[in-house]
C-alpha positions as protocol buffer text, in pm:
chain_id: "A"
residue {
  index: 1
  type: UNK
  ca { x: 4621 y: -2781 z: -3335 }
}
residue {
  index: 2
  type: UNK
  ca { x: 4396 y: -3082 z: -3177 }
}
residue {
  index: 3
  type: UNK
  ca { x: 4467 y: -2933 z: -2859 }
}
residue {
  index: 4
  type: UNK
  ca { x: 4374 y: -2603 z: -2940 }
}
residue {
  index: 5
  type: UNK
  ca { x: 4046 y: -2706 z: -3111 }
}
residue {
  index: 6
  type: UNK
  ca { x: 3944 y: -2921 z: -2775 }
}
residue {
  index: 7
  type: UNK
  ca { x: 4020 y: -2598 z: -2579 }
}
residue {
  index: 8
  type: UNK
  ca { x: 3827 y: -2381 z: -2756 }
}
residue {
  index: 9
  type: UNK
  ca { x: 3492 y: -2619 z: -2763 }
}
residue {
  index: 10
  type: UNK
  ca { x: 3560 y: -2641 z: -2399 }
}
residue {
  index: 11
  type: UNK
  ca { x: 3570 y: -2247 z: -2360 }
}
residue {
  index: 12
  type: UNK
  ca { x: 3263 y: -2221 z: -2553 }
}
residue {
  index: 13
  type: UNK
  ca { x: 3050 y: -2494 z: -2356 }
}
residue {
  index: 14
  type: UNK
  ca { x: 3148 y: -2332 z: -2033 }
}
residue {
  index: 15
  type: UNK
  ca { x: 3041 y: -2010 z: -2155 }
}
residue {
  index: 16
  type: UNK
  ca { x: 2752 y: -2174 z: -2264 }
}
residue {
  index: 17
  type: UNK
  ca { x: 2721 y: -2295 z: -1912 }
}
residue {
  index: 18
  type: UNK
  ca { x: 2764 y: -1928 z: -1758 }
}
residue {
  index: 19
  type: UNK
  ca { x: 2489 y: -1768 z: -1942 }
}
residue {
  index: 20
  type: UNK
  ca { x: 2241 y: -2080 z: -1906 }
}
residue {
  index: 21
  type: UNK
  ca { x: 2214 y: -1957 z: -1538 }
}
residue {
  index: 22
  type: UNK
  ca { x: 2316 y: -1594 z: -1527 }
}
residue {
  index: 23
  type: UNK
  ca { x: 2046 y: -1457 z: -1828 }
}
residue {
  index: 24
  type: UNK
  ca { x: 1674 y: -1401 z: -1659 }
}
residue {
  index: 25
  type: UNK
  ca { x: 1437 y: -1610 z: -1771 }
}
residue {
  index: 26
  type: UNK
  ca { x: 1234 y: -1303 z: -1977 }
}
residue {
  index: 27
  type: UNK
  ca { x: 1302 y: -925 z: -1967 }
}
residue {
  index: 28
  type: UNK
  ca { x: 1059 y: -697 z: -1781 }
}
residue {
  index: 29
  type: UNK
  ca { x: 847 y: -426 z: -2018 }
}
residue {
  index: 30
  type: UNK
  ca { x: 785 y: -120 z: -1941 }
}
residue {
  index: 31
  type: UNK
  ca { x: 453 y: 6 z: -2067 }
}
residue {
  index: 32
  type: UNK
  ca { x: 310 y: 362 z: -2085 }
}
residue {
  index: 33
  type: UNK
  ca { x: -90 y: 502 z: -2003 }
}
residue {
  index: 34
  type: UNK
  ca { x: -186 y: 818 z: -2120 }
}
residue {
  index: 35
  type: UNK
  ca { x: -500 y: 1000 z: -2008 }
}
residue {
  index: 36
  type: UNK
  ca { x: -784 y: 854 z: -2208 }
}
residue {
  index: 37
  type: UNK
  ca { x: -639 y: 532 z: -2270 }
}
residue {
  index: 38
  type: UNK
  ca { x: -758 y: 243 z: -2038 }
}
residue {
  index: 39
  type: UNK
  ca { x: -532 y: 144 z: -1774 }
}
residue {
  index: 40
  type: UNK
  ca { x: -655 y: -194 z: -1733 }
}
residue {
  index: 41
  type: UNK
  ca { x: -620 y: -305 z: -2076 }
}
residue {
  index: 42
  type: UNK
  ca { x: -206 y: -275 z: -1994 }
}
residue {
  index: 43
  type: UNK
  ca { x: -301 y: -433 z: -1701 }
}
residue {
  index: 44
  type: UNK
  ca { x: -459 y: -722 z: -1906 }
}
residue {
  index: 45
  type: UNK
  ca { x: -139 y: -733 z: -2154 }
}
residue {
  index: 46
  type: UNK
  ca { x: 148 y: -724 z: -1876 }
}
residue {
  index: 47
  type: UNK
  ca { x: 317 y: -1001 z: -1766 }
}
residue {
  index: 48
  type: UNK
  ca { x: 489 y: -1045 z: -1403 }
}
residue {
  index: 49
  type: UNK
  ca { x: 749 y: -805 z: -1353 }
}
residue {
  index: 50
  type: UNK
  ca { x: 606 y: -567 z: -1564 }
}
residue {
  index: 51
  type: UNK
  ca { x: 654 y: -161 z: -1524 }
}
residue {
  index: 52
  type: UNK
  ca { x: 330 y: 11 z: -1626 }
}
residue {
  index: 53
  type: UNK
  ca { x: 396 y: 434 z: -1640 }
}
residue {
  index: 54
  type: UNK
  ca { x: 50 y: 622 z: -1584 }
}
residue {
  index: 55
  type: UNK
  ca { x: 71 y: 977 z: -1712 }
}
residue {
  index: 56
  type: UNK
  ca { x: -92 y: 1244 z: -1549 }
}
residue {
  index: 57
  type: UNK
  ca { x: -435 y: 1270 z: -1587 }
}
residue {
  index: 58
  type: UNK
  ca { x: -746 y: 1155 z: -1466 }
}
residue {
  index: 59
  type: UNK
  ca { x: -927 y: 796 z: -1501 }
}
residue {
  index: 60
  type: UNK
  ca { x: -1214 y: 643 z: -1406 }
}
residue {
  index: 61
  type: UNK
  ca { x: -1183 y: 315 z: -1347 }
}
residue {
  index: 62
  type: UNK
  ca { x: -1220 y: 27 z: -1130 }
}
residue {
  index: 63
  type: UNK
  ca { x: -867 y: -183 z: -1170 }
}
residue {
  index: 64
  type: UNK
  ca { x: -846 y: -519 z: -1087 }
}
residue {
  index: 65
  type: UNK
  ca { x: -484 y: -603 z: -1075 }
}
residue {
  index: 66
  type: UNK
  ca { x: -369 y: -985 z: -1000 }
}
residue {
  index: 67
  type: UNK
  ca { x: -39 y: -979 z: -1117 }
}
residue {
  index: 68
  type: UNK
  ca { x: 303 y: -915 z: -985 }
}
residue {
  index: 69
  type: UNK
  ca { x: 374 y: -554 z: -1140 }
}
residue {
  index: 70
  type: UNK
  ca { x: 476 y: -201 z: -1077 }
}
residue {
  index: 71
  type: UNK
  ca { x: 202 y: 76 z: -1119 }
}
residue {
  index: 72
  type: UNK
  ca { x: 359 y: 383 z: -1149 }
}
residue {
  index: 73
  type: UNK
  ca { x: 203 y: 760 z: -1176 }
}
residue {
  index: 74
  type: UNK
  ca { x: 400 y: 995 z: -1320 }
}
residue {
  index: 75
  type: UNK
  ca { x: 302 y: 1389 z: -1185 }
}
residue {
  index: 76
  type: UNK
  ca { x: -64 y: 1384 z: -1054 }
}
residue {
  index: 77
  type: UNK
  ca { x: -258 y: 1073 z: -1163 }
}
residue {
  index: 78
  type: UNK
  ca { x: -570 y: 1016 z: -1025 }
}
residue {
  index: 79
  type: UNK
  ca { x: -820 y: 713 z: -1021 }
}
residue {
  index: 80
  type: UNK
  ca { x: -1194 y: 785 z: -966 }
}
residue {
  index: 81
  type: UNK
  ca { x: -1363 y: 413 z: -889 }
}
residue {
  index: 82
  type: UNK
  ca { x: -1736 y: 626 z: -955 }
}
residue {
  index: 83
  type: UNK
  ca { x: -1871 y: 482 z: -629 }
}
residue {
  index: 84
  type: UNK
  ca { x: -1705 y: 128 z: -617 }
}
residue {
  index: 85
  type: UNK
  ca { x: -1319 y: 30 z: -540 }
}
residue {
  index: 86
  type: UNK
  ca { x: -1119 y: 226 z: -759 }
}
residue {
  index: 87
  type: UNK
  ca { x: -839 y: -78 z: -733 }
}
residue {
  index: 88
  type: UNK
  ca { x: -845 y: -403 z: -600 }
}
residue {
  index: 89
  type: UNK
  ca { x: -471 y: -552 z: -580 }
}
residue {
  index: 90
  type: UNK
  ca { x: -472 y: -955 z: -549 }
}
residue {
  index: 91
  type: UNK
  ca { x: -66 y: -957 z: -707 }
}
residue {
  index: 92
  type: UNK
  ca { x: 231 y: -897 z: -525 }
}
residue {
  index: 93
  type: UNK
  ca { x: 333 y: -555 z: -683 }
}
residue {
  index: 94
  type: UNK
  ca { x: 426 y: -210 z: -617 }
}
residue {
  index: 95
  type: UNK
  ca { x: 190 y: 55 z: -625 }
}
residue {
  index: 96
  type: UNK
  ca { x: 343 y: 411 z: -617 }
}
residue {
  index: 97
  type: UNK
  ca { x: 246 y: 799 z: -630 }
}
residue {
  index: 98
  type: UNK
  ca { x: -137 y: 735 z: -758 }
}
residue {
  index: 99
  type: UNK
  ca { x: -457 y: 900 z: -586 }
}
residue {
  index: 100
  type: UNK
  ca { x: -711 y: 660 z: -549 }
}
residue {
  index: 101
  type: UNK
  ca { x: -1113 y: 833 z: -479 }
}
residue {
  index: 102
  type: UNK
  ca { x: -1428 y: 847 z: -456 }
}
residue {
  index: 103
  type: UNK
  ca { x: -1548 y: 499 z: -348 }
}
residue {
  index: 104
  type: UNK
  ca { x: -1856 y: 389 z: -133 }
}
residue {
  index: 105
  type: UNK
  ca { x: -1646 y: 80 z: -11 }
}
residue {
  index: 106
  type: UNK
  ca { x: -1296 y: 97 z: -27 }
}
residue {
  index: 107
  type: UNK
  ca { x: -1082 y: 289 z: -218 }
}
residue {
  index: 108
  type: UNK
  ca { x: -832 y: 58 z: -268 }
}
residue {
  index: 109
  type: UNK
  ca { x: -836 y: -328 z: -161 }
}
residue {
  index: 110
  type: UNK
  ca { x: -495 y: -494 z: -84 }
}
residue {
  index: 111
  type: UNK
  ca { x: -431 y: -855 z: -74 }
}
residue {
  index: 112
  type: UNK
  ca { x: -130 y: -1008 z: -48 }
}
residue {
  index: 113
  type: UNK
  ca { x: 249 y: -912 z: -47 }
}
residue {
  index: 114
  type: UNK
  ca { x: 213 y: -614 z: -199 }
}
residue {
  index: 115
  type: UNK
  ca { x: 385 y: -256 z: -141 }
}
residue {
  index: 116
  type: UNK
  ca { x: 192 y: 93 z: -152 }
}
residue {
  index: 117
  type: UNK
  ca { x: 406 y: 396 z: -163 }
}
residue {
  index: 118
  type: UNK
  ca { x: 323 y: 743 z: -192 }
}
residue {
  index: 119
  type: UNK
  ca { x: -35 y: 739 z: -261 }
}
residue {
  index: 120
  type: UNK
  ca { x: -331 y: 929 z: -151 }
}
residue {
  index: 121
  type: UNK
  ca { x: -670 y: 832 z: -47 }
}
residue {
  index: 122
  type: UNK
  ca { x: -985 y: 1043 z: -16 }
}
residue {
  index: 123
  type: UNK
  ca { x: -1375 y: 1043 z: -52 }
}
residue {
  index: 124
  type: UNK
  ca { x: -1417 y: 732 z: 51 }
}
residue {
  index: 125
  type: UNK
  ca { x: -1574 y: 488 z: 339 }
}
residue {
  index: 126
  type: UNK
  ca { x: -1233 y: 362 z: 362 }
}
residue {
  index: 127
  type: UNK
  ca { x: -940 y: 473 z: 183 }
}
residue {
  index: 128
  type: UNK
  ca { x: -751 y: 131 z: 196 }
}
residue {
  index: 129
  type: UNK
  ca { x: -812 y: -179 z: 313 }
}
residue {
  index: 130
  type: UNK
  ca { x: -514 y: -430 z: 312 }
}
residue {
  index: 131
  type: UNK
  ca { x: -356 y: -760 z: 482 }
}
residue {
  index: 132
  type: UNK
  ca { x: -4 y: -865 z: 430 }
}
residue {
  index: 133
  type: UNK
  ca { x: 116 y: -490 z: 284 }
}
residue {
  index: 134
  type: UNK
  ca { x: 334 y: -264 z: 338 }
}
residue {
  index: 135
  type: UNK
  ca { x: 187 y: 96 z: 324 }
}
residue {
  index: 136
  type: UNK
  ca { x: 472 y: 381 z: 287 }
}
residue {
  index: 137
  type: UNK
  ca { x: 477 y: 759 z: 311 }
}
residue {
  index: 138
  type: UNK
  ca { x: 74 y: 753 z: 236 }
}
residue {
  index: 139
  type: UNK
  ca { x: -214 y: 1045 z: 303 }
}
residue {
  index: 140
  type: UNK
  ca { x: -583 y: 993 z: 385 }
}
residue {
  index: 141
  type: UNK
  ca { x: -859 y: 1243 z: 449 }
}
residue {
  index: 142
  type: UNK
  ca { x: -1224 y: 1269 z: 452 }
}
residue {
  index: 143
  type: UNK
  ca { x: -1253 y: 895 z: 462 }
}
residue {
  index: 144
  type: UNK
  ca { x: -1435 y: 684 z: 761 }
}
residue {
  index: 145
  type: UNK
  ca { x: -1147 y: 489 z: 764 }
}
residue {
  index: 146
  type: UNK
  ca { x: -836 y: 610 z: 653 }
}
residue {
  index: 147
  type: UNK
  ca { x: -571 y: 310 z: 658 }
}
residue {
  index: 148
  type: UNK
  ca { x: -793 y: -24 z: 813 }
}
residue {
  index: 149
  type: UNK
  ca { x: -465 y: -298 z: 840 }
}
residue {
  index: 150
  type: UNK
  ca { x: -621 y: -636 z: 894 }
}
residue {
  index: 151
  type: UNK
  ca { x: -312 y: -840 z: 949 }
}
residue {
  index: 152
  type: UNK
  ca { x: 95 y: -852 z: 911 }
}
residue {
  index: 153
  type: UNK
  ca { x: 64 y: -528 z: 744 }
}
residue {
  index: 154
  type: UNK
  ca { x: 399 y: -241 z: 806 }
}
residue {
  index: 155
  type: UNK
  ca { x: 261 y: 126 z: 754 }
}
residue {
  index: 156
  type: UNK
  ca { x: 534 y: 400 z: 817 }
}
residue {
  index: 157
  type: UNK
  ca { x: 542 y: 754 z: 748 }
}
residue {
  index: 158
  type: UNK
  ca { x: 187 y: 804 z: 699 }
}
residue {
  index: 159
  type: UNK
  ca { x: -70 y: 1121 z: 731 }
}
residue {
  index: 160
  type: UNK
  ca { x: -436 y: 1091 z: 792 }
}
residue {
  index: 161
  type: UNK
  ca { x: -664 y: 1389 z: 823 }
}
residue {
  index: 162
  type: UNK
  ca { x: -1018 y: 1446 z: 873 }
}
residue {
  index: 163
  type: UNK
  ca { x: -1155 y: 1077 z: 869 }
}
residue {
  index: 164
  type: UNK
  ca { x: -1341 y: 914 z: 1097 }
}
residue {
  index: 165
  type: UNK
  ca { x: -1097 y: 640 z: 1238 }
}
residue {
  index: 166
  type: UNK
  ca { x: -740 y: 747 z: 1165 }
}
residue {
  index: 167
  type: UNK
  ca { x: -564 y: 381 z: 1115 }
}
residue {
  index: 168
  type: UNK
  ca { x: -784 y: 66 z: 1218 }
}
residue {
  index: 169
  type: UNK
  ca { x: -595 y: -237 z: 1323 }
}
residue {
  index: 170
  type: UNK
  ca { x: -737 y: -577 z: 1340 }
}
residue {
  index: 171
  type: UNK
  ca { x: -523 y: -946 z: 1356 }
}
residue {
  index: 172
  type: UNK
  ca { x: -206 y: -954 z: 1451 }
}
residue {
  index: 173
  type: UNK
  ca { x: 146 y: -860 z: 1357 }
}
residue {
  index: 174
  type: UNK
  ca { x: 79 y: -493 z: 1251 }
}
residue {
  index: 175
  type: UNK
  ca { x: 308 y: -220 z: 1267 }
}
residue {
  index: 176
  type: UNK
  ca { x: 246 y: 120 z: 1306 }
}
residue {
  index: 177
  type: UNK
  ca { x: 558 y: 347 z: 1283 }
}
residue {
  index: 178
  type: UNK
  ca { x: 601 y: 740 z: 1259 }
}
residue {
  index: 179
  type: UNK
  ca { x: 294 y: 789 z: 1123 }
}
residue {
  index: 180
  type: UNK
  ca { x: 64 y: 1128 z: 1180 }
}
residue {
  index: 181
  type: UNK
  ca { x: -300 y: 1146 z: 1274 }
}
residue {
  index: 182
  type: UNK
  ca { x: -485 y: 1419 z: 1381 }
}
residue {
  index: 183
  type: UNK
  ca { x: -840 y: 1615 z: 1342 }
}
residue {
  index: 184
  type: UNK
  ca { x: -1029 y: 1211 z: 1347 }
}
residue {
  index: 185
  type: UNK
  ca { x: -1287 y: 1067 z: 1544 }
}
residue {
  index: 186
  type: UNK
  ca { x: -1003 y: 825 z: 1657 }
}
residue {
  index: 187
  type: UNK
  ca { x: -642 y: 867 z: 1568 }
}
residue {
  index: 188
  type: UNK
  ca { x: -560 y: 479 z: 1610 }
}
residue {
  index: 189
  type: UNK
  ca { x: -853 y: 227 z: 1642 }
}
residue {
  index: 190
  type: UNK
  ca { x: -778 y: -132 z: 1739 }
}
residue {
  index: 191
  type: UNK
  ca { x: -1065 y: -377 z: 1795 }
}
residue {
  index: 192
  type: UNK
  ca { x: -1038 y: -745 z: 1853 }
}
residue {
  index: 193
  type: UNK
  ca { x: -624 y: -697 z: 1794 }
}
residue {
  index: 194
  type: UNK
  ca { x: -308 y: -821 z: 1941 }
}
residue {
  index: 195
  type: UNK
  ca { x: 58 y: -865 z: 1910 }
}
residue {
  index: 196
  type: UNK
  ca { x: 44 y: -528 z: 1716 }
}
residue {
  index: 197
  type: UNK
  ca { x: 299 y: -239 z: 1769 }
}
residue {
  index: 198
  type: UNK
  ca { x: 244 y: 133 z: 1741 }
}
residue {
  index: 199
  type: UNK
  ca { x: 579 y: 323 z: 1751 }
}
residue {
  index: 200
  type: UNK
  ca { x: 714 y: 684 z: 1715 }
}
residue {
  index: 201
  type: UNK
  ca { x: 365 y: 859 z: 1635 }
}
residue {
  index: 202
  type: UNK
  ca { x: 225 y: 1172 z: 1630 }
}
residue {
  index: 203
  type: UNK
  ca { x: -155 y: 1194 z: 1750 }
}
residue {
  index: 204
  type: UNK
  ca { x: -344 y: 1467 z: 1817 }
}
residue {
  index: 205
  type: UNK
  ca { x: -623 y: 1702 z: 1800 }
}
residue {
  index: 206
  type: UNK
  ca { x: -884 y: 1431 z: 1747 }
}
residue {
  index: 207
  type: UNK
  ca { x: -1246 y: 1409 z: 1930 }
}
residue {
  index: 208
  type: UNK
  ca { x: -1281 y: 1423 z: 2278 }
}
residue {
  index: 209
  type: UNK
  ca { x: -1512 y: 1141 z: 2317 }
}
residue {
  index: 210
  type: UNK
  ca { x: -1284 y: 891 z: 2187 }
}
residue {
  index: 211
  type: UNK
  ca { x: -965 y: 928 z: 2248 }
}
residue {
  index: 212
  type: UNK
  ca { x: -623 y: 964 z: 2048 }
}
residue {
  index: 213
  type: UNK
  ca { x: -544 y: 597 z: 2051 }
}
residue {
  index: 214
  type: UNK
  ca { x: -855 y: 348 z: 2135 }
}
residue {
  index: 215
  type: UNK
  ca { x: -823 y: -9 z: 2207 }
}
residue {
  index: 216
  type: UNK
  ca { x: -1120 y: -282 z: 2199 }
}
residue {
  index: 217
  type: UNK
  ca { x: -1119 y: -599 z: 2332 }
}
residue {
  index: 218
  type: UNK
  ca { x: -746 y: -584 z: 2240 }
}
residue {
  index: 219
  type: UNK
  ca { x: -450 y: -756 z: 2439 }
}
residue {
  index: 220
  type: UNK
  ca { x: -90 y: -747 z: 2410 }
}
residue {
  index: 221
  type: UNK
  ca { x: -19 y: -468 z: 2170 }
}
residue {
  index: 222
  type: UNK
  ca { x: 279 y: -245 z: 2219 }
}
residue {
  index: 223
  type: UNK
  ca { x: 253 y: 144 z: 2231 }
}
residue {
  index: 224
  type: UNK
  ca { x: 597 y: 327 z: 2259 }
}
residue {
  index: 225
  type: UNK
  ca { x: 784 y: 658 z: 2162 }
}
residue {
  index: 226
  type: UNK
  ca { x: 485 y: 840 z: 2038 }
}
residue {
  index: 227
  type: UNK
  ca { x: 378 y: 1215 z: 2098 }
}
residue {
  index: 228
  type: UNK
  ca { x: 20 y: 1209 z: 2208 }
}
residue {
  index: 229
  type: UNK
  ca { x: -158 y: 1563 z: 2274 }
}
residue {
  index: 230
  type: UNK
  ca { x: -464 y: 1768 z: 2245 }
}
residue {
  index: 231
  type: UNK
  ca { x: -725 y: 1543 z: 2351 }
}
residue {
  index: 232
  type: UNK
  ca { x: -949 y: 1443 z: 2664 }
}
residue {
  index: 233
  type: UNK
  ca { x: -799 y: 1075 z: 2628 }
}
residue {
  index: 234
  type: UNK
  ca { x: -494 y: 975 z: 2527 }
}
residue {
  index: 235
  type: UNK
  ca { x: -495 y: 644 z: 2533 }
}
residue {
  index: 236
  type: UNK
  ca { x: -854 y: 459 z: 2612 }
}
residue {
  index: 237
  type: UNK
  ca { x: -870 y: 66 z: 2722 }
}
residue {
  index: 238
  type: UNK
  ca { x: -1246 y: -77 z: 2660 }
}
């Protein structure tokens, strides 16, 4: 019986043991926004790792998120800054299928490891600024600057319409890849930029003057596999 006993406390301990390092620290919430409730209040009450559902509707706001969530619309949300950003991201989270508009700065500012999927941009001197982001299956139009990437930022699969300067780059270590631009002043704009790549785009249609895909003071950037057509310049060296 002894032995028995002993066996079973040391079946229990090592279960014990088990769960001590395979339970997470603290289970993530999920938290749901409906139109004419205040987004940033759930912002506010999240904790890191967070899931915060927007339903569809439209908000006016000016979010300020600096924590590690996920922002989530659900069917057509839309965030109206009223002249000023309408988010500025300082977490590392995921921002996904949200408009973001009408903004005399930016429409959305993005620092730090964070991911933007499926959003749109519009009305705006710039629909999104960002460093250190990834920037996924995005639109912009009517902006001055559609996407501006400052640095180590990966934008793929993106459409930008109708804006001044299609994608800015500036820094280093961006990546451009099968994205669309066409009907801008400039499809690609890269001033005072290297060690960036631009791969598998579409440019076209965009002014003249410029050029599809400009390039500044800018040294040792990489331009390959990309469809460049309807314009006086394709690609134009300053």
């Amino acid at each position: 019986m002894g032995h028995i006993i002993n066996f079973m406390k040391k079946l229990v301990l090592l279960i014990a043991f088990i769960l001590l390092f395979y339970i997470p620290a603290y289970f993530s919430d999920e938290v749901v926004v409906k139109e004419g409730e205040s987004i940033q209040a759930a912002i506010n009450d999240a904790k890191n790792g967070d899931i915060i559902y927007i339903e569809k509707g439209i908000y006016y706001e000016n979010l300020v998120i600096n924590k590690s969530i996920k922002l989530i619309g659900r069917g057509e949300v839309t965030i109206n800054g009223g002249g000023k950003e309408a988010a500025i991201i300082k977490g590392n989270g995921i921002i996904k299928n949200i408009i973001f508009t009408n903004s005399s700065y930016a429409a959305v500012k993005a620092d730090g490891k964070n991911t933007i999927i499926n959003c749109t941009f519009y009305k705006a001197r710039y629909g999104i600024i960002a460093s250190d982001s990834i920037i996924k299956e995005c639109k912009a139009y009517e902006c001055g600057g559609g996407i501006v990437a400052e640095s180590n930022c990966f934008v793929e699969g993106c459409i930008i319409t109708k804006c001044g300067l299609g994608i800015e780059l500036h820094g280093e270590n961006n990546v451009v890849e099968k994205c669309i631009m066409h009907t801008c002043g400039v499809g690609i704009y890269l001033e005072n930029a290297s060690r960036n790549i631009i791969r598998q785009c579409t440019v076209y249609k965009n002014n003249n003057n410029e050029g599809a895909i400009f390039l500044l003071n800018s040294s040792l950037n990489v331009i390959e596999k990309s469809n460049i057509s309807y314009g006086a310049f394709g690609i134009r060296m300053m």
